[in-house]
Every structure is written in structure tokens, then in C-alpha cells.
PDB file as gemmi writes it, atoms N, CA and C in Angstrom:
CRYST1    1.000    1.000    1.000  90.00  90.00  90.00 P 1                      
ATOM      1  N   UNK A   1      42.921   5.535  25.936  1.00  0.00           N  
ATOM      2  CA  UNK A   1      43.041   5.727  24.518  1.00  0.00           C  
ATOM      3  C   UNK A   1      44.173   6.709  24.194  1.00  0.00           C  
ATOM      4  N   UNK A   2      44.320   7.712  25.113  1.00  0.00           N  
ATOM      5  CA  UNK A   2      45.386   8.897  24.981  1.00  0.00           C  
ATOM      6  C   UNK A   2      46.254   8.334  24.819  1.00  0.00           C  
ATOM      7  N   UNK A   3      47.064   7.205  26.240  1.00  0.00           N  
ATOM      8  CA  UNK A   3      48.485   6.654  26.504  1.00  0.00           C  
ATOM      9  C   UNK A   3      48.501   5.502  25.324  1.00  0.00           C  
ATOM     10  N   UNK A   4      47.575   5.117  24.278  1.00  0.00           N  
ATOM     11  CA  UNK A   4      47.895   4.330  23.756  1.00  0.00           C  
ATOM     12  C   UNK A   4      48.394   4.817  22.181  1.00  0.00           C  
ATOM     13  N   UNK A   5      47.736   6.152  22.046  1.00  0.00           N  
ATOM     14  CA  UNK A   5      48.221   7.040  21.074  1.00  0.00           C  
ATOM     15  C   UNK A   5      49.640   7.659  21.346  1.00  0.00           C  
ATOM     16  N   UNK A   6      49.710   7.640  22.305  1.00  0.00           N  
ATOM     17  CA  UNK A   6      51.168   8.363  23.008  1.00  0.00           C  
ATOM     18  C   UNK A   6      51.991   7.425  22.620  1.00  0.00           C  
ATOM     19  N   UNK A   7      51.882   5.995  23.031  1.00  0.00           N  
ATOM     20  CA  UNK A   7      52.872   4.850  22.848  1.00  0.00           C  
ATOM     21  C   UNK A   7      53.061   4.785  21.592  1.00  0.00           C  
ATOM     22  N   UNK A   8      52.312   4.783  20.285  1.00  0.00           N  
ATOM     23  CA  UNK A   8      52.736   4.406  19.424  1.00  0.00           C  
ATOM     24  C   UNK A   8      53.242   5.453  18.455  1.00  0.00           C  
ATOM     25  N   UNK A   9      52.573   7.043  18.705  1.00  0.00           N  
ATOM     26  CA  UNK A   9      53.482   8.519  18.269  1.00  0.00           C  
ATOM     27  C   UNK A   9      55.072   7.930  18.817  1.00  0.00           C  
ATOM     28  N   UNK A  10      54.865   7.984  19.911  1.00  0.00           N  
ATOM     29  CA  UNK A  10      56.276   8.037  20.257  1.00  0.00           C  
ATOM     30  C   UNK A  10      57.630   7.084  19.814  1.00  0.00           C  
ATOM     31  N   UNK A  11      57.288   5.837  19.488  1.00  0.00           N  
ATOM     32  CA  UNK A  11      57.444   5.109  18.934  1.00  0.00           C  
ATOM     33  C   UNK A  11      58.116   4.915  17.673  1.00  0.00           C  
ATOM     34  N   UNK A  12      56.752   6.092  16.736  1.00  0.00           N  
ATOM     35  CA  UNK A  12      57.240   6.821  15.222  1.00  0.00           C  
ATOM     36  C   UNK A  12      58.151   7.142  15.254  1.00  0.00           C  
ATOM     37  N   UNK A  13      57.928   8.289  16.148  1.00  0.00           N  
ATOM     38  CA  UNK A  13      58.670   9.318  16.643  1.00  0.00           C  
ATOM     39  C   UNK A  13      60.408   9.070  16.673  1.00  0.00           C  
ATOM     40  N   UNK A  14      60.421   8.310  17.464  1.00  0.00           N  
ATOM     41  CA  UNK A  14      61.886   7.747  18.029  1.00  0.00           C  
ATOM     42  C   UNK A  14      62.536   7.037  16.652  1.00  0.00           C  
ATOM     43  N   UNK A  15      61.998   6.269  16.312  1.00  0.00           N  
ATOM     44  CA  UNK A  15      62.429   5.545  14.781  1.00  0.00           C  
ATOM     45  C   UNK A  15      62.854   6.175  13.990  1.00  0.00           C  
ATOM     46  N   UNK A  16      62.118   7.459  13.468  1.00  0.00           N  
ATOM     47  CA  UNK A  16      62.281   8.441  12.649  1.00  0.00           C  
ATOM     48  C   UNK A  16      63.599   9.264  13.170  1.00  0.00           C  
ATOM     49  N   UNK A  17      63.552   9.754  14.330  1.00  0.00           N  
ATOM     50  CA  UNK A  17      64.961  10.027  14.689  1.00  0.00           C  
ATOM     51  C   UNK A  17      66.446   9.452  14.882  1.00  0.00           C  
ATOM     52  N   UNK A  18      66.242   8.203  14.880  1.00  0.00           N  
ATOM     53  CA  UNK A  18      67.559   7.082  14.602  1.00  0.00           C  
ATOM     54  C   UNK A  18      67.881   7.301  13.439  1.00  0.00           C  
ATOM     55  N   UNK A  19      66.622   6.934  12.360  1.00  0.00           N  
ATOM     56  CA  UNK A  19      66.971   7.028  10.665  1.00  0.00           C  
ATOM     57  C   UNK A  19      67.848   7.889  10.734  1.00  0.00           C  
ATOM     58  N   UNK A  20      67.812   9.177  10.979  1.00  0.00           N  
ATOM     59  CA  UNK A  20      67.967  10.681  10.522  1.00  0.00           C  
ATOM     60  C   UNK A  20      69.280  10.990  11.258  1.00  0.00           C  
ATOM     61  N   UNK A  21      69.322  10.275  12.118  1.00  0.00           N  
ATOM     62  CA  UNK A  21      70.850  10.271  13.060  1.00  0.00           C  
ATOM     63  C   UNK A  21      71.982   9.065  12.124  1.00  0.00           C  
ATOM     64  N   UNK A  22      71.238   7.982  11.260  1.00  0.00           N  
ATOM     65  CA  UNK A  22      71.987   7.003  10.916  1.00  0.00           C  
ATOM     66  C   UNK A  22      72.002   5.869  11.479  1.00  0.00           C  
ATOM     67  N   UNK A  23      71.505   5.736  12.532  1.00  0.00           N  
ATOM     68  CA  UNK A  23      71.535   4.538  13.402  1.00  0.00           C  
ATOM     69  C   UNK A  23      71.230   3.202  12.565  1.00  0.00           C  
ATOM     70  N   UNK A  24      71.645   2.086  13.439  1.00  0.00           N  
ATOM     71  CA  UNK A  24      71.077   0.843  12.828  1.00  0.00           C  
ATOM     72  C   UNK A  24      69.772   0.186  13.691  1.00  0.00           C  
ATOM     73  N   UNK A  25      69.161  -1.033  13.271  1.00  0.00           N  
ATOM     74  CA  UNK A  25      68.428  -1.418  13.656  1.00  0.00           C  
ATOM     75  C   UNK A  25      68.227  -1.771  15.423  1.00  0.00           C  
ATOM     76  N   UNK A  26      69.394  -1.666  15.571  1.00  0.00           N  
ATOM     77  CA  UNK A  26      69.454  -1.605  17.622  1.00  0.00           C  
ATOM     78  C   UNK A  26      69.255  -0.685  17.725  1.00  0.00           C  
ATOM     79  N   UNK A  27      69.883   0.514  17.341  1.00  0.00           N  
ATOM     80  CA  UNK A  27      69.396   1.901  17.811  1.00  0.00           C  
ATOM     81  C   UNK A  27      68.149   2.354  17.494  1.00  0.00           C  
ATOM     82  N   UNK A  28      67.449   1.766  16.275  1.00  0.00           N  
ATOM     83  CA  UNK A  28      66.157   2.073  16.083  1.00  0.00           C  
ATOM     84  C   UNK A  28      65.417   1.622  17.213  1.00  0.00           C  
ATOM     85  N   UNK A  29      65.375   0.991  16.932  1.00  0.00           N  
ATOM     86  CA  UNK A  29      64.254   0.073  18.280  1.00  0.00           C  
ATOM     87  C   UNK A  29      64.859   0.510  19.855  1.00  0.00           C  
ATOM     88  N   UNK A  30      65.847   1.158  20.472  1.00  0.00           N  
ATOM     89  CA  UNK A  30      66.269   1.695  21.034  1.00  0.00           C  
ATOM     90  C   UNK A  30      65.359   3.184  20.927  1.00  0.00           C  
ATOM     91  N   UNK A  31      65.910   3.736  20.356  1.00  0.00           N  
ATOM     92  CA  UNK A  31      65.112   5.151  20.255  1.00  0.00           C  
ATOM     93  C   UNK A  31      63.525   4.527  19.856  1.00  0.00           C  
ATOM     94  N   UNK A  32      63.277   3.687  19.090  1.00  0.00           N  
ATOM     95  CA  UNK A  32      61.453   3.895  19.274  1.00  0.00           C  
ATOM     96  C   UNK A  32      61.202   3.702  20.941  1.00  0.00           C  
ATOM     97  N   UNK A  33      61.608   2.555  21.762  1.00  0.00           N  
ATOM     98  CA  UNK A  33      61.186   2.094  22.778  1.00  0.00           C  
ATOM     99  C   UNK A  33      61.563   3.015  23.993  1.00  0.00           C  
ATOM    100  N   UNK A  34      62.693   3.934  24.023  1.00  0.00           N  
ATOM    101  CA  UNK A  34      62.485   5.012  24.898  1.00  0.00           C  
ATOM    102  C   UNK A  34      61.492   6.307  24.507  1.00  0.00           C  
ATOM    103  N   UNK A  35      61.164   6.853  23.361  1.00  0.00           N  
ATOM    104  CA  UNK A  35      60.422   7.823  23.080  1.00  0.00           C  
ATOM    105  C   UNK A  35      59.055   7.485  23.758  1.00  0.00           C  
ATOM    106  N   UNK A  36      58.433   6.056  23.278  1.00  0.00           N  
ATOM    107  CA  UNK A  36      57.448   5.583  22.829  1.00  0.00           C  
ATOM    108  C   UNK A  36      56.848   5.461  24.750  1.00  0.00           C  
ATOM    109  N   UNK A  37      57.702   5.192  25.724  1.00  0.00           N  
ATOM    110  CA  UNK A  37      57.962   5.173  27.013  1.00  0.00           C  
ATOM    111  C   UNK A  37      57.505   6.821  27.370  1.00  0.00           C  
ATOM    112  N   UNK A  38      58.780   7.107  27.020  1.00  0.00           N  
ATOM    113  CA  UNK A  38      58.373   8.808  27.812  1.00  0.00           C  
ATOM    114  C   UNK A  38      56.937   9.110  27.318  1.00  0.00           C  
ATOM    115  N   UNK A  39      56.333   9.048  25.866  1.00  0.00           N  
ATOM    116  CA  UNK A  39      55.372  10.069  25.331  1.00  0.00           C  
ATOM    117  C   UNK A  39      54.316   9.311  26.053  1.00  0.00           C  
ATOM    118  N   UNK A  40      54.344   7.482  26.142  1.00  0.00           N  
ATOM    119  CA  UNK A  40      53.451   7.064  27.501  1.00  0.00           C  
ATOM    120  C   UNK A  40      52.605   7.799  28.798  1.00  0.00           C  
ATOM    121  N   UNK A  41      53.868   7.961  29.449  1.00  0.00           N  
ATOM    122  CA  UNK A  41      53.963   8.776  30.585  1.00  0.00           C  
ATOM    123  C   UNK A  41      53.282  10.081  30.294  1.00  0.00           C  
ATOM    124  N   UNK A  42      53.855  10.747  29.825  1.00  0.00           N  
ATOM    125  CA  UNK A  42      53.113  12.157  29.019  1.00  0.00           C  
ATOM    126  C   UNK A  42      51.320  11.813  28.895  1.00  0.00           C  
ATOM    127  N   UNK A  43      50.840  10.908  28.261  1.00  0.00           N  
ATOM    128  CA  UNK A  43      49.790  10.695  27.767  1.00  0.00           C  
ATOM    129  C   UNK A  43      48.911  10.294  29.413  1.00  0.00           C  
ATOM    130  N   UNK A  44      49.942   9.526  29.753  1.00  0.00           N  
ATOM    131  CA  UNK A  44      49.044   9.355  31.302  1.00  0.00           C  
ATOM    132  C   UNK A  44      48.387  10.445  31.882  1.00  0.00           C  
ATOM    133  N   UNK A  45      49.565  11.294  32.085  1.00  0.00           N  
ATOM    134  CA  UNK A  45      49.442  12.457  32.571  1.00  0.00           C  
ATOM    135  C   UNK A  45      48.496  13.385  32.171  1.00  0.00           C  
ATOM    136  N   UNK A  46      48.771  13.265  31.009  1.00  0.00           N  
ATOM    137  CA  UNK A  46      47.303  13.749  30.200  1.00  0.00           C  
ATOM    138  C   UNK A  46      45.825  13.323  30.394  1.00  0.00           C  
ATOM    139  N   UNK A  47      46.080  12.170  30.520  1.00  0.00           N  
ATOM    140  CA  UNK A  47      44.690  11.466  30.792  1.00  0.00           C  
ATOM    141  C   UNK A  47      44.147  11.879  31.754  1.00  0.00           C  
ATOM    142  N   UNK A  48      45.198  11.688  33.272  1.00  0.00           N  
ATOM    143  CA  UNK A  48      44.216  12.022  34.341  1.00  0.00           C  
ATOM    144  C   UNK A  48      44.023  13.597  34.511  1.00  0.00           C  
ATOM    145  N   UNK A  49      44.918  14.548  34.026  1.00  0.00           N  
ATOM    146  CA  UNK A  49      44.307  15.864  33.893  1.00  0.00           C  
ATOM    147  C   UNK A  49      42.866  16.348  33.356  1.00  0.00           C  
ATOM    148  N   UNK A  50      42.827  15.586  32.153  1.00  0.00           N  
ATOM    149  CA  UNK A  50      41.450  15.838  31.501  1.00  0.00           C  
ATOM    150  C   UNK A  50      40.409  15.121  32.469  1.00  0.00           C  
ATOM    151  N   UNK A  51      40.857  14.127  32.926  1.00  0.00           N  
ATOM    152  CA  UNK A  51      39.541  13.228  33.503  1.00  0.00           C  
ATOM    153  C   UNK A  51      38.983  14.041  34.916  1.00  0.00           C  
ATOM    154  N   UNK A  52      40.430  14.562  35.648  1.00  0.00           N  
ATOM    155  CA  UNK A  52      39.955  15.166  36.693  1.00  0.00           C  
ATOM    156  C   UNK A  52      39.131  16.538  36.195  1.00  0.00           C  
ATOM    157  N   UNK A  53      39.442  17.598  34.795  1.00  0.00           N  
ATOM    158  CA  UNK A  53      38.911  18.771  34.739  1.00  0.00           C  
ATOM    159  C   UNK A  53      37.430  18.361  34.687  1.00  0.00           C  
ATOM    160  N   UNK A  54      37.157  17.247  33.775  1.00  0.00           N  
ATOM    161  CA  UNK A  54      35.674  16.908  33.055  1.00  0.00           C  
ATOM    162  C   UNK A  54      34.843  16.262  34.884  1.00  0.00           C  
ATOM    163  N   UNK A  55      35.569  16.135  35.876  1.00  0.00           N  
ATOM    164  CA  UNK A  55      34.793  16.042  37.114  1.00  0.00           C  
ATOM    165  C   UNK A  55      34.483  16.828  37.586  1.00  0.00           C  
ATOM    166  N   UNK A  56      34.617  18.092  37.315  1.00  0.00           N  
ATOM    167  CA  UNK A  56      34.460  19.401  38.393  1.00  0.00           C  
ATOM    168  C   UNK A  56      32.666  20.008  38.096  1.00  0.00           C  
TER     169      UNK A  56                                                      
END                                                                             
């Protein structure tokens, strides 16, 4: 549920920063689809941290 919140923040995320840079619609979707990637990863990472603390 984390990495799937991650994917689509990031996503925002990245879009919103093309706008604001000027970009066009390649670069949008460019910047959503790398943000939306990394904050993925991030969220993974997240996931199994919490999952391993809540085992102890």
C-alpha cells in the first residue's frame, strides 16, 4: 500500500515540477515517470523497514 502511494505522490510530484520548469508534455510524463520510480523504491524500502520493526 506504501509503494503504491509512493508511485503515484511521485508521479504528482514530478508533473508539478515540469509545469514549473515549463516543460512540455514529454517532459511531463518524463519527470512524472522518473519521480514516480524513485519515490517507488523509497516506499519499498519503507515497507520492509516497518514490516521488519513490527516483527521484533
Amino acid at each position: 500500500m506504501i509503494i503504491i502511494a509512493a508511485f503515484v505522490l511521485g508521479a504528482i510530484l514530478g508533473d508539478m515540477r515540469a509545469r514549473k520548469a515549463g516543460g512540455n508534455r514529454k517532459d511531463r510524463l518524463q519527470y512524472a515517470a522518473a519521480h514516480a520510480i524513485a519515490f517507488a523504491v523509497l516506499g519499498l524500502f519503507a515497507t520492509i523497514l516497518i514490516d521488519r520493526w513490527l516483527r521484533v
